[in-house]
C-alpha positions in Angstrom: 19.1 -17.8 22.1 19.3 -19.4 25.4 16.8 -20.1 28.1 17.7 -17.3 30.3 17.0 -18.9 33.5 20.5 -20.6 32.7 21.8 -17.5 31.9 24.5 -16.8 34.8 25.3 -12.9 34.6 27.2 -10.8 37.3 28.4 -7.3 37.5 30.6 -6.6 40.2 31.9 -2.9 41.1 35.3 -2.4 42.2 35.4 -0.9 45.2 32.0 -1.7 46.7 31.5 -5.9 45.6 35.1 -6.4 45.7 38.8 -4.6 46.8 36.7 -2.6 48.9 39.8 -1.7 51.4 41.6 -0.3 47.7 41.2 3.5 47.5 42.3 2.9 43.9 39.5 0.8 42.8 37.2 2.9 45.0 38.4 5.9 42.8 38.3 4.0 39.4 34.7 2.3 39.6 35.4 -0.3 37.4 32.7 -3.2 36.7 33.9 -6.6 36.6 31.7 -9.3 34.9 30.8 -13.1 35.1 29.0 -14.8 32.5 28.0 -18.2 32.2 25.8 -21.2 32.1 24.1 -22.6 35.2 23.5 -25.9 33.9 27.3 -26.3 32.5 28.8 -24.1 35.4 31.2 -22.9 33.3 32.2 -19.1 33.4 34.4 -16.2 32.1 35.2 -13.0 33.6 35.1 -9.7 31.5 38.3 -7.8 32.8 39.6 -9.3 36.0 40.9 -6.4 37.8 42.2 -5.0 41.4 40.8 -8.4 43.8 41.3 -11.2 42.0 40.9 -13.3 45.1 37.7 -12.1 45.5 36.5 -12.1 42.3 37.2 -15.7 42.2 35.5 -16.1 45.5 31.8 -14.9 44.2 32.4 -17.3 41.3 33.4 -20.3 43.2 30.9 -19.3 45.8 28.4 -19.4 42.9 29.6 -22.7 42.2 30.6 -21.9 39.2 33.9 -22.5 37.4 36.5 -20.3 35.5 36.3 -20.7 32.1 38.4 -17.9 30.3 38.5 -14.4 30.5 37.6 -11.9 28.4 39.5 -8.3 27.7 37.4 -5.3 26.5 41.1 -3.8 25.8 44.9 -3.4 27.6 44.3 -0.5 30.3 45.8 -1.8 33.4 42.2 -0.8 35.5 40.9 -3.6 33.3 43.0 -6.9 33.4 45.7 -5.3 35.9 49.3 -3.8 35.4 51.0 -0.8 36.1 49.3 2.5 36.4 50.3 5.3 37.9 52.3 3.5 40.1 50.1 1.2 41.1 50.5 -2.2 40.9 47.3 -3.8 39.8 46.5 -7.2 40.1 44.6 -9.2 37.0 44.6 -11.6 34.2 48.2 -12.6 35.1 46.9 -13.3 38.6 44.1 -15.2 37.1 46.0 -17.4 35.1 48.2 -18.2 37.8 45.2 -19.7 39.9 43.2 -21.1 37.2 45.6 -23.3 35.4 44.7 -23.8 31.7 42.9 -20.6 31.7 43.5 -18.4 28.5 42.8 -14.6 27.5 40.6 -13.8 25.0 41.9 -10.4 23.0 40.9 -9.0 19.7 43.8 -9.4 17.5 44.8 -6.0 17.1 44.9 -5.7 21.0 47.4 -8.1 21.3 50.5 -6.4 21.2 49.2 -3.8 23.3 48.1 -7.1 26.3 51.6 -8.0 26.2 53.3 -5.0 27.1 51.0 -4.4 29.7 50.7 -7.6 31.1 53.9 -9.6 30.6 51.5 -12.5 29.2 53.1 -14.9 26.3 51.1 -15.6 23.2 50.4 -19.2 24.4 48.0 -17.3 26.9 46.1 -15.8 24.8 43.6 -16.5 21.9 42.9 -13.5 19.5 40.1 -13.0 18.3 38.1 -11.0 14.4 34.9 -9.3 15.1 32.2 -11.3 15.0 34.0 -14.4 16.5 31.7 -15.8 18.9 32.6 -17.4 22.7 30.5 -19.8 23.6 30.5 -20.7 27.1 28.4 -24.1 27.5 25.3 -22.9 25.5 25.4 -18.9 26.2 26.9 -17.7 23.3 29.1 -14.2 23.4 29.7 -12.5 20.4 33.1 -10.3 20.0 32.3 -7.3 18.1 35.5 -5.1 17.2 35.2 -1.2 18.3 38.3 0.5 17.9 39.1 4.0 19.0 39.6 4.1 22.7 42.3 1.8 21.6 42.9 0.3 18.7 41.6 -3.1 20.0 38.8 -2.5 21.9 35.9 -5.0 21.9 32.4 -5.3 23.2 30.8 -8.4 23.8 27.3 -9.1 22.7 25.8 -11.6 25.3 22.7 -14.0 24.2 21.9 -11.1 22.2 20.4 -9.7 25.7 22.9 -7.4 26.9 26.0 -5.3 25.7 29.2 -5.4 28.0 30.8 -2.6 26.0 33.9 -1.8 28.6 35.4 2.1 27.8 33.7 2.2 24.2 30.5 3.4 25.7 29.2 4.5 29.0 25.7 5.7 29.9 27.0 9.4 29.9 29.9 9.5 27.5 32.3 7.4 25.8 36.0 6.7 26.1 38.4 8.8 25.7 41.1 8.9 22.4 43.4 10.8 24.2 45.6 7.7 25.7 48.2 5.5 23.8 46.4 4.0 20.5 43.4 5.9 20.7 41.5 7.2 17.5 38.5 9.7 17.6 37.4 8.9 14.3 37.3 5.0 14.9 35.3 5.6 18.0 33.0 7.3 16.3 32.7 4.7 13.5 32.3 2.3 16.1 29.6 4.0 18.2 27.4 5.3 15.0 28.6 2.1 12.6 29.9 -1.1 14.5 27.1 -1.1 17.0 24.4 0.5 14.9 23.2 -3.2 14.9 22.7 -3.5 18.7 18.8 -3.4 18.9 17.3 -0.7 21.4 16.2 -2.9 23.8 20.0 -4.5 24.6 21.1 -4.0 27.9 24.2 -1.7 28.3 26.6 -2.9 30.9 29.7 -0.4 31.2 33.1 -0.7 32.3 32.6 2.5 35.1 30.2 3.3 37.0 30.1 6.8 35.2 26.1 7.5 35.9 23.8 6.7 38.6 22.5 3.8 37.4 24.9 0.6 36.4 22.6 -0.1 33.0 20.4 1.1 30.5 19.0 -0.2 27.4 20.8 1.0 23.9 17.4 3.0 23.5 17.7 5.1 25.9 21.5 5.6 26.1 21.0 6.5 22.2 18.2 8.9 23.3 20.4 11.0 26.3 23.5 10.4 25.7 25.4 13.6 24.3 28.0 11.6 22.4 24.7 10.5 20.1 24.0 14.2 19.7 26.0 15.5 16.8 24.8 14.2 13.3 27.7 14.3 11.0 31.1 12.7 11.7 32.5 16.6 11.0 30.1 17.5 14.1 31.1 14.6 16.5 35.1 15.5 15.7 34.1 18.9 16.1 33.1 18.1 19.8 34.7 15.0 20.8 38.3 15.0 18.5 40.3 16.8 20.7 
């Protein structure tokens, strides 16, 4: 555990904090996040997406400096791409103004990064759940939660809060309906892979899906509806479609 007065922690909203003029990210809600350590300045962003400019501007204006980045999995609304038509700016753009900068992915996610991206495996480092990313003394654990795709990841920060991008919201979880997605494995993941998260964890999502940004795992077990059904027969029943 670290002291958490060095804990550096930001969630920015797309739309709002940054790419405000962007009636894409305005429609997508996406969180962005910065974690680091105050003492070391060092940083990473949790799927870079839409401004990069400005991202990089709270960090720097923080001073604070880019570490890595971190991918929750390959939808362009997270580190950029094509979607839709629209041209979304992200890790590539990252990369390009952070020189020595790499991508951290879960290994099965890798393929999928590529495609989207263009990146080359020399920018990227992949990643078994359970790895942990250190960043001066805040250490981020990587835990593997398949099903939205097949290499999503949360990441477990100083055991104090949950960035868990599309594998869980507040209301609802991902959907399996895209390229590489797998009902079954997100239900393994949500009942299963972060049956460990205690109940007082933090929950920071990758949308702004509710009216509040965060919640502990407590509560989001307690109202959530995708927590409702019992049996894996049940959840497939109402979410496998």
């Amino acid at each position: 555990m670290t002291d958490l007065d060095r804990l550096y922690f930001r969630q920015l909203l797309s739309g709002r904090d940054i790419a405000q003029e962007d009636p894409l990210a305005r429609q997508m809600v996406n969180f962005i996040y910065v974690i680091g350590d105050r003492e070391t300045g060092e940083a990473v962003i949790v799927d870079p997406a839409y401004d990069v400019d400005g991202i990089l501007a709270v960090v720097h204006g923080d001073d604070m400096r880019v570490a890595g980045v971190l991918a929750t999995h390959y939808h362009p609304d997270h580190i950029g791409g094509d979607m839709m038509g629209h041209g979304i700016r992200g890790v590539v753009e990252v990369l390009e103004r952070e020189p020595g900068v790499k991508v951290h992915v879960q290994k099965t996610e890798t393929p999928w990064v590529k495609r989207v991206t263009g990146l080359a495996d020399v920018d990227l480092v992949e990643h078994e759940s359970g790895d942990v990313v250190d960043v001066g003394a805040v250490p981020i654990r990587l835990i593997h939660t398949p099903g939205h795709t097949p290499g999503s990841q949360c990441f477990l920060v100083d055991d104090s809060a949950l960035v868990a991008g599309d594998t869980l919201f507040l209301e609802g979880c991902g959907r399996t309906d895209l390229p590489g997605g797998d009902p079954r494995e997100l239900y393994l993941s949500l009942t299963q892979r972060l049956s460990k998260v205690p109940d007082d964890t933090i929950l920071f999502p990758g949308h702004l899906y509710s009216s509040q940004p965060s919640a502990s795992m407590g509560e989001t077990r307690r109202q959530n509806y995708v927590f409702v059904p019992k049996t894996e027969e049940q959840w497939l029943a109402m979410f496998g479609s």
